[in-house]
C-alpha positions as CSV (number, residue, x, y, z in Angstrom):
1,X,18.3,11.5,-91.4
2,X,19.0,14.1,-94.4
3,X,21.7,16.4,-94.7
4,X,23.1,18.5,-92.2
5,X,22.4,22.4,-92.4
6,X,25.6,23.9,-92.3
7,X,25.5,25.1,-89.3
8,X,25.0,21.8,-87.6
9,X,28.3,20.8,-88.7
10,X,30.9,21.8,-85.7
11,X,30.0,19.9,-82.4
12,X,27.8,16.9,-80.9
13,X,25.9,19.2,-79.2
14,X,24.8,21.1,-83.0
15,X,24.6,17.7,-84.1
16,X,22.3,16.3,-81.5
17,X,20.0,19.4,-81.9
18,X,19.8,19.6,-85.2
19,X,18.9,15.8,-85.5
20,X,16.2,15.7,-83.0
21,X,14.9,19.2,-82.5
22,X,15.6,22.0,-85.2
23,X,12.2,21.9,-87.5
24,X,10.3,19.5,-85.6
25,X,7.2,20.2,-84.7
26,X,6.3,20.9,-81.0
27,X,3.0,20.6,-79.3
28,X,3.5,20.1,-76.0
29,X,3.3,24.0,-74.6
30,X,5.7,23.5,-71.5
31,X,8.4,22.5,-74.2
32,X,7.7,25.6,-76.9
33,X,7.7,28.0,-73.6
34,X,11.1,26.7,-72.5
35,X,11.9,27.2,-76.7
36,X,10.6,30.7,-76.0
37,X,12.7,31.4,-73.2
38,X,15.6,30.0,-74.4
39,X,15.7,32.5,-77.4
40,X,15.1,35.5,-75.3
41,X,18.4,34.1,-73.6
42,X,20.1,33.8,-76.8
43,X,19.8,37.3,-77.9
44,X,23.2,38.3,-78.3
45,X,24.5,35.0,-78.0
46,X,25.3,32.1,-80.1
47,X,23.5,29.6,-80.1
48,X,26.1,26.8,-79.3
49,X,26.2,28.7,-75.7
50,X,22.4,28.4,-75.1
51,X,22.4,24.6,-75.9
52,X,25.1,23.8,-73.6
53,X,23.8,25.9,-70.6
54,X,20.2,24.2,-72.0
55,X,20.5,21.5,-68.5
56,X,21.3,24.4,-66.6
57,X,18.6,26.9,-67.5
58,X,16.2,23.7,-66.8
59,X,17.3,23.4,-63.3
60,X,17.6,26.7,-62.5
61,X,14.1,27.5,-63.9
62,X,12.6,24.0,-62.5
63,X,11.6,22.5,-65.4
64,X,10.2,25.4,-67.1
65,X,7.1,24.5,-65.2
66,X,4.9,27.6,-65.8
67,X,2.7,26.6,-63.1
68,X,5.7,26.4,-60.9
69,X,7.4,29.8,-62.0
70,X,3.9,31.3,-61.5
71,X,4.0,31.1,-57.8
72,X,7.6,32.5,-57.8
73,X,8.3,35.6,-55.1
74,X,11.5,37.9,-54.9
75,X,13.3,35.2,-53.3
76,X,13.4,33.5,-56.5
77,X,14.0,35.9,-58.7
78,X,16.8,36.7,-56.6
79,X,18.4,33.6,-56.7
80,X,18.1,33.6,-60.4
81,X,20.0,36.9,-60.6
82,X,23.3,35.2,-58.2
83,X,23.1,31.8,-60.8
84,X,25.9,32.1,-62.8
């Protein structure tokens, strides 16, 4: 591994991101629509928050299965909205 970006440079977490996902290519289209997602969550966040709420937001979304989110009804959505 290079160099650290600078902003890699405060926690595990930052490090373990940076290291294995930041600039890596992604093919796999379940993975780059939970990346998606993830950034709409970040708006207005840093970051540092998303990545350590990252387990979370894959459990509460089940996997970020698409074909699994497709088939959600307002009982889901619902218990999104009451997930802390």
């Amino acid at each position: 591994m290079g160099e650290r970006c600078a902003w890699a440079n405060s926690e595990e977490i930052y490090f373990d991101y940076h290291d294995t996902d930041w600039g890596v290519p992604e093919w796999d289209s379940r993975a780059l629509w939970e990346k998606l997602i993830l950034d709409g969550f970040q708006a207005g966040l840093s970051w540092l928050t998303i990545l350590k709420k990252r387990e979370n937001f894959r459990e509460a979304f089940q996997g970020f299965d698409p074909n699994v989110i497709a088939e959600w009804g307002e009982s889901d959505v619902l218990r999104l909205l009451d997930n802390a």
